[in-house]
C-alpha positions as CSV (number, residue, x, y, z in Angstrom):
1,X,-15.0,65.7,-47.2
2,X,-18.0,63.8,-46.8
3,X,-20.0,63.1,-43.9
4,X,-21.4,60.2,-44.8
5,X,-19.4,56.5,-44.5
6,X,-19.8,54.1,-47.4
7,X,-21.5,50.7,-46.1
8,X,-19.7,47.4,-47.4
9,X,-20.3,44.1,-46.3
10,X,-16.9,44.2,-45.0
11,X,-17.8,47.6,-42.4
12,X,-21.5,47.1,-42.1
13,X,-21.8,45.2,-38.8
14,X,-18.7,47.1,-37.1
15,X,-20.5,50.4,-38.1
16,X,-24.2,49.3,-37.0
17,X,-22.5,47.4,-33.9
18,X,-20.5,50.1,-32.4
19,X,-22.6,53.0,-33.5
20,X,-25.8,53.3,-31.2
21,X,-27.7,55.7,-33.8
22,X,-27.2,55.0,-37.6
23,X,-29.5,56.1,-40.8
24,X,-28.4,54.2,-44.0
25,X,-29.6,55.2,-47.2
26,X,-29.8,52.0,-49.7
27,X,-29.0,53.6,-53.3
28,X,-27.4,53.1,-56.8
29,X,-25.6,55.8,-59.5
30,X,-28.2,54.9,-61.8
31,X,-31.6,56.0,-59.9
32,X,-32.3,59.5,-59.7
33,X,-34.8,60.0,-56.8
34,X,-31.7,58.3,-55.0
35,X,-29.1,61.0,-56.9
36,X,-31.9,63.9,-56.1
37,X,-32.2,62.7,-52.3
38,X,-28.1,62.5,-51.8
39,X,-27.8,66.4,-51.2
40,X,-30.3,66.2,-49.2
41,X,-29.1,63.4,-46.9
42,X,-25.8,64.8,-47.1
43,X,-26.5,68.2,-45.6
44,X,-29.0,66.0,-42.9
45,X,-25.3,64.3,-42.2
46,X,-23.7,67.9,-41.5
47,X,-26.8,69.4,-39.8
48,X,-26.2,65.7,-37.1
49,X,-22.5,65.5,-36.5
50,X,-23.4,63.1,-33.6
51,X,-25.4,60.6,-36.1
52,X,-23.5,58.1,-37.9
53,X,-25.2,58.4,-42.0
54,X,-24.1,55.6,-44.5
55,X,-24.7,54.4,-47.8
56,X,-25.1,51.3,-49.2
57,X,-24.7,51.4,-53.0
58,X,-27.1,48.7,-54.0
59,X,-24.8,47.8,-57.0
60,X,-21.9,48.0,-55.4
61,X,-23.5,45.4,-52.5
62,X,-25.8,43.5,-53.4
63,X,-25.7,40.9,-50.6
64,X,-26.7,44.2,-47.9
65,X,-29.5,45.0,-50.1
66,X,-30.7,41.5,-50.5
67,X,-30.3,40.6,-46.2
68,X,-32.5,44.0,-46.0
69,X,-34.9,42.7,-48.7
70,X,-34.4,46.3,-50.3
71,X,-37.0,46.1,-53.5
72,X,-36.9,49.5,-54.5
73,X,-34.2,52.8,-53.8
74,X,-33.3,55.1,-52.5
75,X,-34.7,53.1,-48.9
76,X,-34.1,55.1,-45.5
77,X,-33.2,53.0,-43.1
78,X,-32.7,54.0,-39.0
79,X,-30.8,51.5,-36.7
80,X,-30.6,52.5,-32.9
81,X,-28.9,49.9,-30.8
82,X,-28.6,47.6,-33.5
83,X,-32.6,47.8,-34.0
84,X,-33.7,48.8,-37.5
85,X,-36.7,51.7,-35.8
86,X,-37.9,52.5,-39.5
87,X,-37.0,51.7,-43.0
88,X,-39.2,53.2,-46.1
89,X,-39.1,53.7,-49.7
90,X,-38.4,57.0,-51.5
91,X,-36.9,60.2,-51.4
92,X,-37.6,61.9,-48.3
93,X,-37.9,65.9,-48.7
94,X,-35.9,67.7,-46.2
95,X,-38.4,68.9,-43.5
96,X,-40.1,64.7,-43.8
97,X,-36.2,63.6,-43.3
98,X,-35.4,66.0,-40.3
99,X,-38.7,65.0,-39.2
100,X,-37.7,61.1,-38.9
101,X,-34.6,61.7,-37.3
102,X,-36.0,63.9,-34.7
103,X,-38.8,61.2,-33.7
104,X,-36.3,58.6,-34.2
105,X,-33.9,60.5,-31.6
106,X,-37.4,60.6,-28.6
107,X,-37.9,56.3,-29.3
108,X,-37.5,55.1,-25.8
109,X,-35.4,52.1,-26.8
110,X,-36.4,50.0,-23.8
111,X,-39.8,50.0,-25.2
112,X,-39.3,49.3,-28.6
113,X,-37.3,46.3,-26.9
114,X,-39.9,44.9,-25.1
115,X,-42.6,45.4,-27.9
116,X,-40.1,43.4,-30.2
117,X,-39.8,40.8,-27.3
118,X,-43.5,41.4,-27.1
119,X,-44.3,40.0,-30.7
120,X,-41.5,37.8,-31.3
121,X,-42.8,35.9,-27.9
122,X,-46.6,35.7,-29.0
123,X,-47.3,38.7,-26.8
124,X,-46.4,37.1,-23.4
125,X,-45.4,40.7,-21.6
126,X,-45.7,41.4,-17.8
């Protein structure tokens, strides 16, 4: 069995909603960096039981690719309490992908808040 969930339109929002740490990997059949990078994040899946990994086969959905303004696969992407933390472009090798989850596991989550807050509000902290 996989560990990975396959992201649809229809789940997407559920998953990202009740899930409070979730790495999606934007991909299609056709691309091979994204068919070189699958084992990869697969065995990343394993190796983080308590992380919730999806795909979102860019074919397959193109509305999710589109609201993400995907423009070129395989994309990463890292959602932690429903705040996308990082998102980039191409194949990540192993070490790089353990790597981003492990510094995406230390974000202190209340300060990525306010700095969002931060910008969104012209920079009008405390």
């Amino acid at each position: 069995m996989s560990a990975t969930v396959e992201l649809t339109k229809e789940n997407f929002d559920k998953t990202v909603t009740d899930n409070e740490f979730v790495l999606i990997d934007f991909w299609a059949e056709w691309c091979g960096p994204c068919r070189q990078f699958a084992p990869v994040y697969e065995k990343a899946a394993e190796a983080n039981p308590d992380l919730v990994f999806g795909k979102v086969d860019t074919e397959a959905q193109p509305e999710l690719a589109a609201a993400f303004n995907i423009q070129s696969i395989p994309t990463l992407m890292i959602v932690r309490d429903q705040v996308a933390v990082f998102a980039q472009p191409g194949a990540l090798p192993e070490a790089a992908l353990t790597d981003v989850i492990g510094q995406a596991r230390k974000l202190d989550m209340d300060q990525v808040r306010q700095q969002i807050a931060e910008q969104q509000g012209g920079g009008q902290g405390t």
